[in-house]
Each structure stands twice: as structure tokens, then as C-alpha cells.
LOVOPA-710938 format. One record per residue (C-alpha): residue number from 1; x, z, y; chain. Coordinates in Angstrom, 3 decimals. Layout:
R,pos,u,w,v,unit
R,NUM,X,Z,Y,A;
...
END
This chain:
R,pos,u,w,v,unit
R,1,218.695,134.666,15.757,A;
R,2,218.350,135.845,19.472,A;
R,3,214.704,137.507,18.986,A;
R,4,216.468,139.738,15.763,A;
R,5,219.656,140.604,17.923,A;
R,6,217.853,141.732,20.264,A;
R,7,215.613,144.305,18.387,A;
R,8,218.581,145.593,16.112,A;
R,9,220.515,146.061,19.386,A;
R,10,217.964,148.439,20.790,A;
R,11,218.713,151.270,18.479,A;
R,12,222.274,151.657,19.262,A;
R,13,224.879,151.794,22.219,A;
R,14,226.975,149.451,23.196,A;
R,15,230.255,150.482,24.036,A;
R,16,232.099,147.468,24.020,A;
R,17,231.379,143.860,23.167,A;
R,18,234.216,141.858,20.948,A;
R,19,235.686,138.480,20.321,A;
R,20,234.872,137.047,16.634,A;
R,21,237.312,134.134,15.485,A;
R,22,234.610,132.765,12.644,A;
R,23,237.181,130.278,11.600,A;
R,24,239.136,132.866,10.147,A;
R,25,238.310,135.309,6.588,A;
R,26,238.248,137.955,7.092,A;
R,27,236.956,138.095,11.081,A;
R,28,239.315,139.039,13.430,A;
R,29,237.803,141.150,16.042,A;
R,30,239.465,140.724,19.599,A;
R,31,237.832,143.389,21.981,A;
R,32,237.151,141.470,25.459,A;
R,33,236.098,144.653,27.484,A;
R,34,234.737,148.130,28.051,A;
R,35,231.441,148.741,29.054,A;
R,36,230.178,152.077,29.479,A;
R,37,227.186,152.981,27.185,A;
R,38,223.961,152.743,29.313,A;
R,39,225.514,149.372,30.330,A;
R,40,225.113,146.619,27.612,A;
R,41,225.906,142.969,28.266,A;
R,42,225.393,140.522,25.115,A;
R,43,227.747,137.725,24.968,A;
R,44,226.963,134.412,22.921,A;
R,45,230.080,133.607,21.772,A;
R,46,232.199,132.006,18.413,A;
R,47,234.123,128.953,18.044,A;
R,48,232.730,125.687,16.265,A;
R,49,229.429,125.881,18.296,A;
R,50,228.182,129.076,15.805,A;
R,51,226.820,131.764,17.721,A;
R,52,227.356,135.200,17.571,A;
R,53,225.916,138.675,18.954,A;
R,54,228.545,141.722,18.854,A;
R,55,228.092,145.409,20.340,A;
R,56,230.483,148.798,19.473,A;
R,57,227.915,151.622,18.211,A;
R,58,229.626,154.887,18.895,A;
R,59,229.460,157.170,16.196,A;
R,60,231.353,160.632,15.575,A;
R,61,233.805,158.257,13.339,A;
R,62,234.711,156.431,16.901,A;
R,63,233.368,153.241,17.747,A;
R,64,232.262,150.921,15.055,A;
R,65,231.790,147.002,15.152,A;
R,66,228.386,145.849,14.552,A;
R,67,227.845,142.237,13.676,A;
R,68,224.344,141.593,15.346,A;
R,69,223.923,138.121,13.562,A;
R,70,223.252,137.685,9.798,A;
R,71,226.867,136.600,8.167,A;
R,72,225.076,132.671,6.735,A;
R,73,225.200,132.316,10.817,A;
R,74,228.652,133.486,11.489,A;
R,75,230.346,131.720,8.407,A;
R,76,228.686,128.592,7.025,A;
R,77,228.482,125.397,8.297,A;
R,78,225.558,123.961,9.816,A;
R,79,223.588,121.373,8.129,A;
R,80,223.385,118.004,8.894,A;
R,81,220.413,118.159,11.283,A;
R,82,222.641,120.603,13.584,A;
R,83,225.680,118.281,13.480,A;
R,84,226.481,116.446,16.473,A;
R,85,225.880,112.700,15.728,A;
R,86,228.916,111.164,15.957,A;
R,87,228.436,107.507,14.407,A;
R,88,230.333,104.708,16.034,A;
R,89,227.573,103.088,16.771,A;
R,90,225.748,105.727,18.849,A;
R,91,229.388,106.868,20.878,A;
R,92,229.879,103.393,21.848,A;
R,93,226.633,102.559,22.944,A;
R,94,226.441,105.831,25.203,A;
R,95,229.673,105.306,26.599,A;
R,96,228.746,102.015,27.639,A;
R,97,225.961,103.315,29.367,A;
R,98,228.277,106.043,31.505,A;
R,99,230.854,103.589,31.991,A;
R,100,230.513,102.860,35.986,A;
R,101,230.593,106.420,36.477,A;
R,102,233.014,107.544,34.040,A;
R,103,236.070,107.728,36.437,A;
R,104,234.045,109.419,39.078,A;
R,105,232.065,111.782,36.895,A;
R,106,235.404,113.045,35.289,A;
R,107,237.267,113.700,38.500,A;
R,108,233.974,115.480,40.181,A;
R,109,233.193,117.742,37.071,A;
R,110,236.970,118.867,36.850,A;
R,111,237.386,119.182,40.666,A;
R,112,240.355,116.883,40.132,A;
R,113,242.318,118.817,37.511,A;
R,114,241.809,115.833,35.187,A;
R,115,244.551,113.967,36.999,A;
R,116,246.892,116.797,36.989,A;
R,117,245.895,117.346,32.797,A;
R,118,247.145,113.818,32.698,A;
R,119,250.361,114.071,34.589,A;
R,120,251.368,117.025,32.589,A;
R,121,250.567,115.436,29.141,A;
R,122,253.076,112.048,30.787,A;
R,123,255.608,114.676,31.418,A;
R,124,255.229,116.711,28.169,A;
R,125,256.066,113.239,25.776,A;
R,126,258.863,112.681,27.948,A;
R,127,258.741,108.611,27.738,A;
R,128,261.935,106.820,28.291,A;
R,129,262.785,103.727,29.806,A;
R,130,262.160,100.617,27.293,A;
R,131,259.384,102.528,25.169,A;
R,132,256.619,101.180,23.294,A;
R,133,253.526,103.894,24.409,A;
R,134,250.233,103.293,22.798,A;
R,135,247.177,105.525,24.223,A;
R,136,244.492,105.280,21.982,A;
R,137,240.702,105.617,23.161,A;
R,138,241.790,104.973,26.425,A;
R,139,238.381,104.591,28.323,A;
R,140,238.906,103.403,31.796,A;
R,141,242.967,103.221,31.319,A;
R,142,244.113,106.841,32.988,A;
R,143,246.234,108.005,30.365,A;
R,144,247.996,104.646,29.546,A;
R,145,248.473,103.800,33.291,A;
R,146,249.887,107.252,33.993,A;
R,147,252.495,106.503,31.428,A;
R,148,252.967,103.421,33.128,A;
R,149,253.717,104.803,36.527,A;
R,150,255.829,107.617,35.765,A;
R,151,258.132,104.818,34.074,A;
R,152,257.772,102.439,37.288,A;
R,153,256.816,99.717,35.171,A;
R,154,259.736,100.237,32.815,A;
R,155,257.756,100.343,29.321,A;
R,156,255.442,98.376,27.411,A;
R,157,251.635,100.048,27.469,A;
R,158,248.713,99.236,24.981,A;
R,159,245.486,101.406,25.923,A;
R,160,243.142,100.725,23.050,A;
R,161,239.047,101.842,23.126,A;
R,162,236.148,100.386,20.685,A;
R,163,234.022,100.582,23.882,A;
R,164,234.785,96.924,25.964,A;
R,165,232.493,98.316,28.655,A;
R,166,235.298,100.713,29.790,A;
R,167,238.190,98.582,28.858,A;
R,168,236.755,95.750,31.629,A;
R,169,236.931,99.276,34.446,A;
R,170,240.218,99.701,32.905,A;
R,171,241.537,95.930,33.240,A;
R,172,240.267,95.944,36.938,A;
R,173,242.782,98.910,37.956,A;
R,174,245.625,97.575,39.289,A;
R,175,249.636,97.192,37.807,A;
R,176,252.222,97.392,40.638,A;
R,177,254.542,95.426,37.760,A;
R,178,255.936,95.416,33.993,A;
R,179,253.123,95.011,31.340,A;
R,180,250.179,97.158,29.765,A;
R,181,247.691,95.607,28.076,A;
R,182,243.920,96.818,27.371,A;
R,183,242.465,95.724,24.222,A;
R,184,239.160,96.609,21.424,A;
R,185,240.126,98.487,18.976,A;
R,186,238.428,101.229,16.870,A;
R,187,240.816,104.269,16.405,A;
R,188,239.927,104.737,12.711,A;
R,189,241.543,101.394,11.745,A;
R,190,244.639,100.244,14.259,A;
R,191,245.302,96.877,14.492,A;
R,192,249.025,97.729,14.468,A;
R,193,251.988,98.048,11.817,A;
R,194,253.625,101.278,10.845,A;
R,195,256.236,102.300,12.554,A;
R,196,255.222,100.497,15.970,A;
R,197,255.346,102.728,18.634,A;
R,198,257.708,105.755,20.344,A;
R,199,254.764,107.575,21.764,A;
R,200,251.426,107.655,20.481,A;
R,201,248.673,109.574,22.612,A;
R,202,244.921,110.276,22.925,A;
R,203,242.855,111.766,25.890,A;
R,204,239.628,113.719,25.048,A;
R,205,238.653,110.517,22.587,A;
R,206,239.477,111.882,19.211,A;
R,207,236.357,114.520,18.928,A;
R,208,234.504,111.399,19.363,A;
R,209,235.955,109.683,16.268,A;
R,210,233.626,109.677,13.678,A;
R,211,236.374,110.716,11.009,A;
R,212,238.666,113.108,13.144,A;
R,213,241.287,113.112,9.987,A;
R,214,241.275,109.319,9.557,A;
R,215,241.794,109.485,12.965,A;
R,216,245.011,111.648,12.728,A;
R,217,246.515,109.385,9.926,A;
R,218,245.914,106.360,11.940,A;
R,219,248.646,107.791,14.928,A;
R,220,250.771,109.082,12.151,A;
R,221,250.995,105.411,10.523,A;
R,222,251.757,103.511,13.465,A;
R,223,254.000,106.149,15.087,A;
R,224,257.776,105.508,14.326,A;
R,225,259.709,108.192,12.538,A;
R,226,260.785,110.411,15.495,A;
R,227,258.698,109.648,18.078,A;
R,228,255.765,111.472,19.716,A;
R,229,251.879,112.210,19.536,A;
R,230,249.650,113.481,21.923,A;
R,231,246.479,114.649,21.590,A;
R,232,244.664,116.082,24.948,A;
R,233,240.992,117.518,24.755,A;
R,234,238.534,119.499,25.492,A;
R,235,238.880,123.921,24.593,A;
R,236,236.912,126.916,24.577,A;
R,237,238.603,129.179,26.452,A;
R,238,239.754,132.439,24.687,A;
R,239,239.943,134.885,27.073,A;
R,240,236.718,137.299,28.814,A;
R,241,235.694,137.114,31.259,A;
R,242,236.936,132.961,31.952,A;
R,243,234.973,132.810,28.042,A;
R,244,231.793,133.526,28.415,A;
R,245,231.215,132.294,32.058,A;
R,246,232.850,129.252,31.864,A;
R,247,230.418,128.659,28.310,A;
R,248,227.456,129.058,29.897,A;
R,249,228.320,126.722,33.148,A;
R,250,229.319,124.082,30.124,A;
R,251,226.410,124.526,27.939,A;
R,252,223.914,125.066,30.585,A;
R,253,225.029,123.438,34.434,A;
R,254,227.261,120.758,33.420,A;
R,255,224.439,118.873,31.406,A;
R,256,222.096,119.108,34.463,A;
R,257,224.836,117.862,36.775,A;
R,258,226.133,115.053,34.342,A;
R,259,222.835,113.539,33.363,A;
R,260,221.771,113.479,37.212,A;
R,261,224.501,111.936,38.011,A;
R,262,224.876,109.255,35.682,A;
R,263,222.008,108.975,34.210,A;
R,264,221.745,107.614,30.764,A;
R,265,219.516,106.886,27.809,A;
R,266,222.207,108.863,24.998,A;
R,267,222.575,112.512,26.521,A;
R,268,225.899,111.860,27.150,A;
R,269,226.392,115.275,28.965,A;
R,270,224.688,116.998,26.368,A;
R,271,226.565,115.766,23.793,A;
R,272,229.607,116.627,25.509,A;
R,273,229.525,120.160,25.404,A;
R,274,228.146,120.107,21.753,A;
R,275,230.798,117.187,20.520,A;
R,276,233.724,120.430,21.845,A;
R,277,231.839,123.303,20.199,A;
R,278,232.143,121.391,16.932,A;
R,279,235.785,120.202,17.362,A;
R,280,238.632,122.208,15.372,A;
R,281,240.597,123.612,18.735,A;
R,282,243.600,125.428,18.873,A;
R,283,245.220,126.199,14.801,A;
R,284,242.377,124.722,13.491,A;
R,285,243.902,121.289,14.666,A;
R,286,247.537,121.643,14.275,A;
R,287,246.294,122.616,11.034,A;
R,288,245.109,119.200,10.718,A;
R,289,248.116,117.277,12.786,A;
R,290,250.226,118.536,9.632,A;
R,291,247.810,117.763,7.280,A;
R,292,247.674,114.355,8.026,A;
R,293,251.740,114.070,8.153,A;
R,294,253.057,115.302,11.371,A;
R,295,256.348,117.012,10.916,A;
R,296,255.318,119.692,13.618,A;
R,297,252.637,120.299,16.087,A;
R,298,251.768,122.928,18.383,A;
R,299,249.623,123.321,21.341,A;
R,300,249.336,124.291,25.324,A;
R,301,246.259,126.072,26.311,A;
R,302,245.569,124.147,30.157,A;
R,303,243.800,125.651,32.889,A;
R,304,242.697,129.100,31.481,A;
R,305,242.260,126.811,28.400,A;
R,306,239.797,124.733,29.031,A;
R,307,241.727,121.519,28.121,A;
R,308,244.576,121.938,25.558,A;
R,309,247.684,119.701,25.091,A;
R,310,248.561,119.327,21.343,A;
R,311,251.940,117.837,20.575,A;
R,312,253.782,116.678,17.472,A;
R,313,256.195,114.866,15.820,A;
R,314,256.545,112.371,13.038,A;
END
């Protein structure tokens, strides 16, 4: 695709280079900057991991869009051999593997903002005193112990993760008092009744669920009417120039760094970057929280957007 774009882009002049939202018929075009004409830059850009190649020919009709990639690229899914392999059996095994480093890889790769992601989401569901909070995925316990502090202890907690190699980091941190609890549980089937808890959340876990809308049904059913879910993750960002830089220092540094690091046999940090190309972000998702029975949902683009807080209501 890069070898054609290329050769088709060395006939014109690029005037500017745009923004394609693929997820959306027909395109919208979002122009990201100017560039003058004996300057071209080619971006790699498009959400859902699809790539795309995008210059402005001028013309004496003004400047025209060219789409530099053939429109089966820009528009159809890919097949099963591009999809990122998400069985439950392969995620828990390679989180397993990363789980002594997990806490320290997370706060080194975000320079710390992880922790402050996780305050705002605490502060965003607004727990009260005497809740019932269940963070699903949980990993290493962050999320559900933030909860727990912001509430001095005041709350019950359950943290839930299929992967007991994180829960036993996550049962070593320690409670200054009141009660959370750390158990195995796969987030596709919720050993819980309907209706059990006031605030339901998940932290950059549910791109990793094999089924991302059985997923979403699951914290519906065992939200109570009322109360809150929270869904933090992983974002492209939208914007140029914090887009394309920040894409190529996830697709092509953080790997390197991650898999130095903590070295593993499951490409964990390439799988990371590919597991958030694939992931519906943004109205793609909310889309979804409604679908499977949220009453509303909306989100909040973090940190230029490269986390996003989703929200809604049951």
C-alpha cells in the first residue's frame, strides 16, 4: 500500500494533508494543516488500525482531496489473519508473564499520568460513603484501591481479573482499613447477581476481552438501576500534530522500550498498540455502551486524548 502511495503521490502537489474518520460513510475529511506545495509530509493515519495516505492536489477548481489508498483499505475490515488475537487463553498467559513489571512498566511508559488517569476516573463516578464498587479486570488492584482510598475505607471493593498472577501483586498492596477483596473472575461471565453494585468500572482491560459487547452486558447486568459505569482506556489522539507523533512513538518506540523492559515470550508491547488500533474509541463505543443497555454514555478525551474516560448510566 506504501510502495503505490508513494508513486501516485509523485505526480501531484501536496497542499495539505487531511484527517479521514474511516468509521464513518461517507468520510469525513478533517484538514490537520497547511503545507506549502514543494513541501509534502505523508501521514499514516485512520482509526481501527487501517491505514491511510491523504495529500490536497491543487487544481484551477481549488484544492481537491486525493485518497492515496485504494477504498477495500480504507473501508473493510481486515481479515482474520490481521486481527489482533485476543483469545482468553493467549491474554492471560501474556499477562502473567508481565505481571512483576506491570505496575512499574505502566507508571514509567506514562511518566506517571496513569495515577492521575485513575484519580480522575475515582472522582468522575463520584462514590459515596457505604457503596458497593466493583472494578472489573483489575490487574494489580489500582483502580479498585483508588476507590478505596478516596472513601477512607468507607465502601466495600471487589477488583476482579481472570489473570491470578496479577491478583497475588494486587493482594500484596496494602489496606489502611474497611474491606476490598481481590478475586478470579473472567469479565465475560460475572460471578455476581443483577443489580449488585452502585459503581461498576474497568481500567484499560475491556479491549482485552475477547467479546468487547459481552463484555458491556456483563457491567450492565450486575450494575443496579441508577448507578454508574466506567470504562477507562487507551485513544488515538485526534488532533495534528499530538496525532501523528504520538502514533509513531506508540507503534514504533513503545514496543522497543516495553519488550526490553519486561521481557516476555507473548509480545505484550506489541500487542498493545495493535489491541488500541482495533478498539472502537470515542462514538464508536458509546455507540456500544447504549447498545448493550446503558441509559447514557459519553466520553472525556484525557491527556491530548491519549486515554479516554467513558461514563454511563444504567
Amino acid at each position: 500500500m506504501r510502495k503505490e502511495a508513494l508513486s501516485r503521490i509523485s505526480s501531484g502537489k501536496a497542499a495539505a494533508v487531511v484527517n479521514a474518520d474511516t468509521t464513518k460513510k461517507p468520510h469525513n475529511y478533517e484538514f490537520l494543516s497547511s503545507e506549502p506545495e514543494s513541501d509534502l509530509r505523508l501521514f499514516t493515519l485512520g482509526e481501527g488500525g487501517y491505514t491511510q495516505y491523504f495529500c490536497f492536489t491543487n487544481s484551477s477548481h481549488g484544492s481537491t482531496p486525493v485518497n492515496l489508498t485504494t477504498p477495500s483499505a480504507a473501508t473493510s475490515a481486515p481479515d482474520d489473519s490481521q486481527q489482533v488475537d485476543k483469545s482468553s487463553e493467549r491474554v492471560k498467559q501474556m499477562f502473567g508473564e508481565i505481571a512483576p513489571q506491570y505496575d512499574r512498566m505502566n507508571h514509567l511508559l506514562s511518566m506517571n499520568v496513569d495515577r492521575w488517569w485513575r484519580r480522575i476516573t475515582v472522582r468522575q463516578m463520584a462514590p459515596k460513603p457505604g457503596d458497593r464498587i466493583l472494578d472489573v479486570c483489575t490487574g494489580t488492584g489500582d483502580l479498585a484501591l483508588a476507590f478505596h482510598r478516596h472513601l477512607s475505607g468507607d465502601c466495600e471493593v471487589i477488583g476482579t481479573d481472570f489473570c491470578e498472577e496479577m491478583l497475588d501483586y494486587a493482594r500484596k498492596k496494602p489496606v489502611a482499613s474497611g474491606k476490598v477483596t481481590f478475586s478470579q473472575a473472567d469479565a465475560q461471565r460475572l460471578p455476581f447477581d443483577d443489580n449488585s453494585f452502585d459503581i461498576v468500572t474497568v481500567a484499560f482491560g475491556l479491549r482485552n476481552v475477547e467479546d468487547t459487547d459481552l463484555g458491556l452486558r456483563e457491567l450492565v447486568r450486575v450494575c443496579r438501576p441508577g448507578g454508574k459505569i466506567g470504562i477507562l482506556e487507551f485513544t488515538t489522539p485526534r488532533r495534528w500534530p499530538i496525532r501523528p507523533a504520538y502514533s509513531w512513538y506508540f507503534r514504533n518506540v513503545l514496543p522497543i522500550i516495553g519488550q526490553r523492559l519486561a521481557k516476555n515470550n507473548m509480545s505484550a508491547y506489541d500487542y498493545l498498540p495493535q489491541s488500541v488500533g482495533e478498539f472502537p474509541s470515542y462514538e464508536a463505543l458509546t455507540d456500544r455502551m447504549q447498545q448493550a443497555g446503558m441509559a447514557t454514555a459519553e466520553f472525556r478525551p484525557l491527556t491530548f486524548g491519549i486515554a479516554t474516560l467513558y461514563t454511563g448510566s444504567k
